[in-house]
Every structure is written in structure tokens, then in C-alpha cells.
C-alpha positions in Angstrom: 0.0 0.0 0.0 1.3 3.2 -1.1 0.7 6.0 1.2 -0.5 9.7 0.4 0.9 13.3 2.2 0.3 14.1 5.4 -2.7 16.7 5.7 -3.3 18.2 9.5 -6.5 18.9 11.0 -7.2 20.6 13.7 -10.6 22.9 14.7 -13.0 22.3 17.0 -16.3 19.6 16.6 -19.6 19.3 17.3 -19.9 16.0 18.7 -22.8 14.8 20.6 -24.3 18.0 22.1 -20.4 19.2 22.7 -17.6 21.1 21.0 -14.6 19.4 21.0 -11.2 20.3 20.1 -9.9 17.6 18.0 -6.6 17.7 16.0 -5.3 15.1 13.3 -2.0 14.5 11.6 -0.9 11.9 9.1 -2.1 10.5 5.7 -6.0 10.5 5.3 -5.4 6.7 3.3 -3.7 5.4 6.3 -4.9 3.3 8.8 -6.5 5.1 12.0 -5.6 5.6 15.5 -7.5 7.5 18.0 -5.8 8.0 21.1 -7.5 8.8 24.5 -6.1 11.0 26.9 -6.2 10.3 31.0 -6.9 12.2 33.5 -10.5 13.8 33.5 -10.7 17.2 34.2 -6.8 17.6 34.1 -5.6 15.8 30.7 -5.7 16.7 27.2 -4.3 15.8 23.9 -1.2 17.3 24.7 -0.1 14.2 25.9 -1.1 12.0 23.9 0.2 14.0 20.7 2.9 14.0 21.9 3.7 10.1 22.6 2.0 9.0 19.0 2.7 11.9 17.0 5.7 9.8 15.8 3.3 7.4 14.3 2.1 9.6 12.0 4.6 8.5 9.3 2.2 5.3 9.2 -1.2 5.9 10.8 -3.6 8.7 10.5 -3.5 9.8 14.0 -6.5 11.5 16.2 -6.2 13.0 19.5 -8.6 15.2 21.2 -10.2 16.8 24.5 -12.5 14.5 25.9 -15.7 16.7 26.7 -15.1 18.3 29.9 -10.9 18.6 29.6 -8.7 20.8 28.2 -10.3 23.3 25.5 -13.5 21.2 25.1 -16.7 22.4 26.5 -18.0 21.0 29.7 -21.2 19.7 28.3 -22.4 17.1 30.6 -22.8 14.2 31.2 -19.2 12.4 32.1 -20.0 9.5 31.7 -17.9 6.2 30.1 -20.9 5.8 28.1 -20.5 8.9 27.0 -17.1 8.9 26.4 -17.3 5.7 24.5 -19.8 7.7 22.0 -18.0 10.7 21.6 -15.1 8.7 20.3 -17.4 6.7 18.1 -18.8 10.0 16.5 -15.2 11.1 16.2 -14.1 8.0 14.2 -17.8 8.2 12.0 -16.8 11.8 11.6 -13.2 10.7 9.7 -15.3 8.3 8.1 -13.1 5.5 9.3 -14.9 1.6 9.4 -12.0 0.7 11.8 -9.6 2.2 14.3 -6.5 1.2 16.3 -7.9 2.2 20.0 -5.5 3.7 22.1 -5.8 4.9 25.9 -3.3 5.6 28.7 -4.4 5.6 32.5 -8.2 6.8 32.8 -7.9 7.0 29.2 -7.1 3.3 29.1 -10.7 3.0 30.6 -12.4 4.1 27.9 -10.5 2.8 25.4 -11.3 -0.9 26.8 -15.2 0.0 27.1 -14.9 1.1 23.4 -13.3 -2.3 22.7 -16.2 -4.2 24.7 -18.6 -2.1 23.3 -17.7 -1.8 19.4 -15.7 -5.1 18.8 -16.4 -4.5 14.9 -15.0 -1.3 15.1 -11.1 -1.7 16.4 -8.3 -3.4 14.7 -5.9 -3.5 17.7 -6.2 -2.5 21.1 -3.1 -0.5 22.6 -3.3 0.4 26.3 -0.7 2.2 28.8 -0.5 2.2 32.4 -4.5 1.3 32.9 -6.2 -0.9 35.0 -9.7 -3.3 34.7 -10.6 -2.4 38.0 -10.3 0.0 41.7 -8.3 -3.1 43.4 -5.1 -1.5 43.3 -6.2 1.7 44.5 -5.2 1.7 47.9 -1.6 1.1 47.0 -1.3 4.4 45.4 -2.3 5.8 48.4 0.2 3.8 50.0 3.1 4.8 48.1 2.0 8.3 48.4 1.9 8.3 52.3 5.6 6.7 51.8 6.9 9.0 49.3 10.3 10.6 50.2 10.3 12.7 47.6 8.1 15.1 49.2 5.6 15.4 52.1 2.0 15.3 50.3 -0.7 16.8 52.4 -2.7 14.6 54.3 -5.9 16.4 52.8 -4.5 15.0 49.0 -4.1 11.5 50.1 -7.7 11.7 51.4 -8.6 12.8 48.1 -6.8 10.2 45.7 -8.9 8.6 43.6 -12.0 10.4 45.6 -13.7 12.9 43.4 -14.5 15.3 46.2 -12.9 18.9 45.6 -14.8 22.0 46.0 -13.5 24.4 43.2 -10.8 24.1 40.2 -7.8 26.1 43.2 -8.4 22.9 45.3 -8.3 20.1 42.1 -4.6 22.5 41.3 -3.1 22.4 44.4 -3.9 18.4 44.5 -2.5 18.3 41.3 0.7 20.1 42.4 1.2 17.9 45.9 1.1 14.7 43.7 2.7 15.1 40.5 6.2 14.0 42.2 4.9 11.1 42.4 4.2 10.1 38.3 7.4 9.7 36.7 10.4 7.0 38.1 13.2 9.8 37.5 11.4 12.8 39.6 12.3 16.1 38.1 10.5 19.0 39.7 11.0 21.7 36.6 9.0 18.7 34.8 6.3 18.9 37.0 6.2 22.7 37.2 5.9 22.7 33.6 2.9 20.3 33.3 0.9 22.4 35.9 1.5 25.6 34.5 -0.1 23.6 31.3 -2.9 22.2 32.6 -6.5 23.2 32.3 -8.5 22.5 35.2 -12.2 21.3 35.6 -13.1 20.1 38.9 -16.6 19.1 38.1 -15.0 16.2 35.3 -13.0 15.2 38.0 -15.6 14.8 40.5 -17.6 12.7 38.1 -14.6 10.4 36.5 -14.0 9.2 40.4 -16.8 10.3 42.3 -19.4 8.6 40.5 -18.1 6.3 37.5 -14.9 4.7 39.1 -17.0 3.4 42.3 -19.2 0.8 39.9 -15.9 -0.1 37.3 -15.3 -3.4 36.9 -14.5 -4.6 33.4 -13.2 -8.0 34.4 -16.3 -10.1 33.3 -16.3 -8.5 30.2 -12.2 -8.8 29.6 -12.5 -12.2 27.8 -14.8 -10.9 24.9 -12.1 -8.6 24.0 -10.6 -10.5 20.5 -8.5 -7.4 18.6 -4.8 -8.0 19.0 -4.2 -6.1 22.6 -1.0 -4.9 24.0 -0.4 -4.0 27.2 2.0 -1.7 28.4 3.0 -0.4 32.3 5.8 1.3 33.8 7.5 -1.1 36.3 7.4 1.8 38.8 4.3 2.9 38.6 2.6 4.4 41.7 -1.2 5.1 40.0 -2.1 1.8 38.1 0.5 -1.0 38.9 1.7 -3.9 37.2 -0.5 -6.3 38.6 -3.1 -4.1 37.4 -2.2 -4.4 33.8 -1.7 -8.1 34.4 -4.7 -8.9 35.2 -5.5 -7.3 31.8 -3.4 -9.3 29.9 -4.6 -12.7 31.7 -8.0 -12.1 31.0 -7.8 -10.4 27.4 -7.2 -13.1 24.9 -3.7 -13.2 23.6 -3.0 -10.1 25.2 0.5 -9.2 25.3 2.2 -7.4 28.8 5.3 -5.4 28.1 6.9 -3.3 31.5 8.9 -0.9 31.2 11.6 -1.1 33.4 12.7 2.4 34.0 9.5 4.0 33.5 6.8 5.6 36.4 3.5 5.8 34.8 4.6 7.8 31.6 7.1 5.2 30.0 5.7 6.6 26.2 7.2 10.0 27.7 10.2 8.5 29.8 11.6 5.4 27.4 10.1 6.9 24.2 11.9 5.1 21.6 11.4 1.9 23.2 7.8 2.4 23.4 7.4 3.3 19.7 9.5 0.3 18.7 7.2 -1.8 21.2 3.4 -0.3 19.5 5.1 -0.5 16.2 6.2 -3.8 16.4 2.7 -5.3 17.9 1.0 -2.6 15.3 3.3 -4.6 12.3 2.6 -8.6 14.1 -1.4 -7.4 14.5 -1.4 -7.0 10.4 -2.0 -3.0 10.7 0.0 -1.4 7.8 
């Protein structure tokens, strides 16, 4: 298959009752790849352009603001399900049959309950530092009561994984106590940076783990997962641990597991040429060229 020229998009939506800012880089006539940002209410597509923009030699590559992050509106609800549709609209709105699906932490959610719920519609699955589950929560509040890289607040362990701040000064000042926490080789101009970056919306937040992470539990519906899935997890990662992603890859079949072994939970941003070799290696054995 011969490949056209890149054309860029990027301009803002209207997808399901929302505006979204959407950006896409690549060849139209390649194959597709949507990639989900994590982090309700404080990711965006920043990140994610950022770890797959390299792709973009091969795939047509989407990233966006999920509806209630970064420069979307905050057009409710925040919801998986609604999540799940918004990306569906997205990929009808490219005009694409099929996708490569990829998510890291929260978005890692989502992009397994868009796997359960359009099979049909994704060629391969790639997920990052996610999790089936909430069983592995209480570690990360573990590891962040015996950090010694800083002294988090007690009021921002009580919050981890919570959903309960008051305004979008409160959700910044979380943000701030725990970032040392994300990457394995802590550098505090790194986290300054991604502060001063970040968008907050308190109410996303609130609604991501206040009222949809309390009933998630994709573990029964693991096994119907059939795309080629891979699996990938920073061996130090303090959010979603290995066993977390483990119990993804034992239940998914064929899944593959790939830890990273000097990576937090960013290893696409802290061993970034590994991590393209790894997706474009499964991408190549999965038959997506």
C-alpha cells in the first residue's frame, strides 16, 4: 500500500451536544488511530500527541479533549458511556470503518469499554499504564503516604482517587502535591511545567471518580475482548501497577504485557523510543499497515 501526504487537521467539533477540540496529523489513506487522553478534568491531547505523534509516518492519527478537559466544552454528562460515543462520532466523523484504539491511565478505561462495546470497530487495542478495576487503589495511596520525595498533604491522600474537591484552586493544588509522584526519575522543573499547562475542571474530576470509578469493573467483560491487545506499564508505577495491567493481559485473549523497566507511569514519555519500537512492532505482528 502506497501511502499519500500528510494533511493536518485541527478545529473544533460538534460531537454529541459538545464542542470538542480535535486535532489530526498523518495521511488520510492510512490506517487510523484515535488515542484517548487520561486524567478527567486535568488531561488533554497534549499528551497524547505528543507520545503518537511519531506514528504519524504510518497511521492517521487523532487525538482530542475529551468533553469536559482541556479546550472542550464542559457539556455534561461524564460518563464512560458517553465517552465511549464521543469517540465513536469522532471515528464516524473521519469516516473511518476501523480504528486502532489507544488509551493511557483513565484514558485506558475508555478505550477498553470502546473495545467491549464496538468489537467491529477496532483493529488492535493498545493500552498504557491502565487498570480493569479499583483493586489497586489503595496502593497508590500507599506509596503516596511513603513517598520521600516530598511530604503530600494529608488532605490529598484523602482525596486520591475520591472525586470530592470544592472548586478548580483545590483540584490545582492536589494536582501540584502529587505530581512527584508520576514519573520514576522525579524532576521537579517537569512537574512545574505540566501544571502551568494544565486546564483544570473540577466538576470532570468529580464525576470520573466520584461517580463512575466506584461501579468499574471490566473484568467479566475482559474475555470478549478478540482485537490483537498490547499492554504496556511502567514497572514503577505508583497510579495503576503492574499487577493491574496483568490482570488485563490474563483475561484479554492473547494479550501481550510489556513493563517498562525504567519508566513511572509515563514510560511513552520516559523510554520513548522503546515504546514506539514496542506499539510498532505489535502494530506490524497485528497485520496493521
Amino acid at each position: 500500500m502506497t501511502i499519500g501526504s500528510p494533511t493536518n487537521f485541527s478545529g473544533r467539533l460538534h460531537i454529541n451536544g459538545a464542542e470538542l477540540v480535535v486535532e489530526a496529523f498523518g495521511p488520510e489513506d492510512a490506517p487510523a488511530m484515535i488515542v484517548h487522553h487520561g486524567a478527567p478534568g486535568l488531561g488533554s491531547r497534549s499528551e497524547p500527541k505528543r507520545s503518537f505523534g511519531p506514528f504519524a509516518d504510518r497511521f492517521r492519527v487523532i487525538v482530542f479533549d475529551a468533553r469536559g478537559s482541556g479546550e472542550s466544552s464542559d457539556d455534561e454528562p461524564f460518563t464512560h458511556e458517553q465517552w465511549v460515543a464521543d469517540v465513536d462520532a469522532i471515528r464516524a466523523h473521519f469516516g473511518y470503518e476501523r480504528i486502532v484504539m489507544a488509551g493511557g491511565s483513565y484514558g485506558g478505561f475508555i478505550a477498553l469499554e470502546y473495545a467491549i462495546a464496538h468489537p467491529e470497530r477496532v483493529a488492535a487495542l493498545v493500552l498504557r499504564d491502565t487498570a480493569p478495576d479499583t483493586a489497586h487503589d489503595h496502593l497508590a495511596v500507599e506509596r503516596a503516604k511513603s513517598t520521600d520525595r516530598t511530604v503530600i498533604p494529608q488532605w490529598a491522600i484523602d482525596r486520591i482517587g475520591t472525586g470530592r474537591f470544592e472548586s478548580n484552586d483545590q483540584l490545582r493544588e492536589y494536582w501540584k502535591a502529587i505530581l512527584p509522584l508520576y514519573d520514576h526519575q522525579h524532576d521537579p522543573a517537569k512537574d512545574a511545567a505540566r501544571l502551568a499547562a494544565t486546564r483544570f475542571h473540577y466538576r470532570t474530576h468529580n464525576a470520573a471518580f466520584g461517580q463512575n470509578m466506584p461501579r468499574y469493573d471490566l473484568k467479566p467483560k475482559l474475555p470478549t475482548i478478540t482485537c490483537p491487545t498490547l499492554v504496556t506499564v511502567g514497572r514503577h508505577d505508583w497510579r495503576t501497577p503492574v499487577a493491574a495491567s496483568q490482570v488485563i493481559a490474563d483475561l484479554v485473549p492473547d494479550a501481550r504485557l510489556v513493563v517498562f523497566e525504567h519508566s513511572g507511569h509515563s514510560p511513552q514519555l520516559e523510554e520513548p523510543e522503546l515504546f514506539q519500537r514496542t506499539v510498532r512492532d505489535f502494530l506490524d505482528s497485528a497485520g496493521i499497515r
